[in-house]
C-alpha positions as CSV (number, residue, x, y, z in Angstrom):
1,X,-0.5,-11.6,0.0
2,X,1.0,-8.6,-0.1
3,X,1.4,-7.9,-3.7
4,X,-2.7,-8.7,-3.7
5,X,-3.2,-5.9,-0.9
6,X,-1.3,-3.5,-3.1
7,X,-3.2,-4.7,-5.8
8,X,-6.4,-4.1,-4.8
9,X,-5.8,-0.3,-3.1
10,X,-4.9,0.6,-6.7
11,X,-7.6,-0.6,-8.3
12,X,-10.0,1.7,-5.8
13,X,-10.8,5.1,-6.2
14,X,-8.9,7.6,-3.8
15,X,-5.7,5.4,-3.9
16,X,-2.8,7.5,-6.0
17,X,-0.2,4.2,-6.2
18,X,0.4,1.3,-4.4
19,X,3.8,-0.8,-4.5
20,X,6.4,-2.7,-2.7
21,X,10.0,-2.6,-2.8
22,X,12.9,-5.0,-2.4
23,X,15.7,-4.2,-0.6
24,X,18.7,-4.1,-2.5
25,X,21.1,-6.4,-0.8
26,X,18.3,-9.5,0.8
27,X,14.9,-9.9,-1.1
28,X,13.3,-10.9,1.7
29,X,13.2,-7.0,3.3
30,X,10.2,-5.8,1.5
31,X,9.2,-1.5,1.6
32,X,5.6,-1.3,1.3
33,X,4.2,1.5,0.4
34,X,0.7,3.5,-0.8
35,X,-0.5,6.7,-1.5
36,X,-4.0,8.0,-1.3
37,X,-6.3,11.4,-1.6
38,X,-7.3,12.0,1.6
39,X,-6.9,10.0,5.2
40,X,-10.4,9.2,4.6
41,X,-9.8,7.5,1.6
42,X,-7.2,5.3,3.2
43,X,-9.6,4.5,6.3
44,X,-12.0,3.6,3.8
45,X,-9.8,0.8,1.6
46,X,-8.0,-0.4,4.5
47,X,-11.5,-1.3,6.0
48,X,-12.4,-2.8,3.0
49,X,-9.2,-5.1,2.8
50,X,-9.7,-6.0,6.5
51,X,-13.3,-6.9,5.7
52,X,-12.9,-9.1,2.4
53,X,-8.9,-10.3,1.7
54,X,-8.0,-10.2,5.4
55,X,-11.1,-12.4,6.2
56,X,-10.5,-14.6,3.1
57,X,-6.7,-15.5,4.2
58,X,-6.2,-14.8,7.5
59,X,-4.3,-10.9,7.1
60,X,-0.5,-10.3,6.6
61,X,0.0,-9.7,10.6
62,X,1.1,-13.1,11.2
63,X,3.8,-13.0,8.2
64,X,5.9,-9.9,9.4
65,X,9.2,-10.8,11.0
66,X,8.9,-7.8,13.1
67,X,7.4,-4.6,14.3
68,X,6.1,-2.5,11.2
69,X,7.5,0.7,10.9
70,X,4.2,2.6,9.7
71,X,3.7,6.1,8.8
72,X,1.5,8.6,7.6
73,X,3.0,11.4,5.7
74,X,0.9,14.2,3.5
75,X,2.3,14.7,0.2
76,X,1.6,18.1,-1.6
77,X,-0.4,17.7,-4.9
78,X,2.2,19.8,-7.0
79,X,4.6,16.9,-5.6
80,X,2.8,14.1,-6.6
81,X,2.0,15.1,-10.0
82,X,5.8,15.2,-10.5
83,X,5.1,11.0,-9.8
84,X,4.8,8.4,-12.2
85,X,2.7,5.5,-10.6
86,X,3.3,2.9,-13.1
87,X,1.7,4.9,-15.9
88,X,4.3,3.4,-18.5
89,X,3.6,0.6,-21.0
């Protein structure tokens, strides 16, 4: 479910990358993580994953072990263009 949220932000317009990762030492400690343009343009996709994958399976709420730690952090754009978002073969 969550690779299929991730997924689908980087397939919409306004979201830079998308991924999750492992943690090192238990696989089951997941970092989730996505980047976007603007705050609007993260409003805007999160609404639309509420509205159509969260409606089609229920959401991710009910699957987290624990509180989320969620953030929102601004990047500058000479930063992020220093970021490769899975632009390899």
């Amino acid at each position: 479910m969550l690779k299929a949220r991730q997924e689908y932000k980087r397939r919409q317009e306004g979201c830079i990358g998308a991924w999750i990762g492992l943690a090192a030492e238990n696989k089951t400690m997941m970092l989730v993580q996505s980047a976007f343009v603007s705050e609007k343009d993260w409003r805007r996709i999160s609404s639309e994953i509420q509205s159509t994958l969260d409606v089609e399976d229920g959401g991710i709420e009910g699957l987290l072990l624990g509180p989320p730690l969620v953030g929102v952090f601004e990047i500058p754009d000479n930063q992020l263009q220093n970021l490769d978002f899975g632009q390899r073969g």
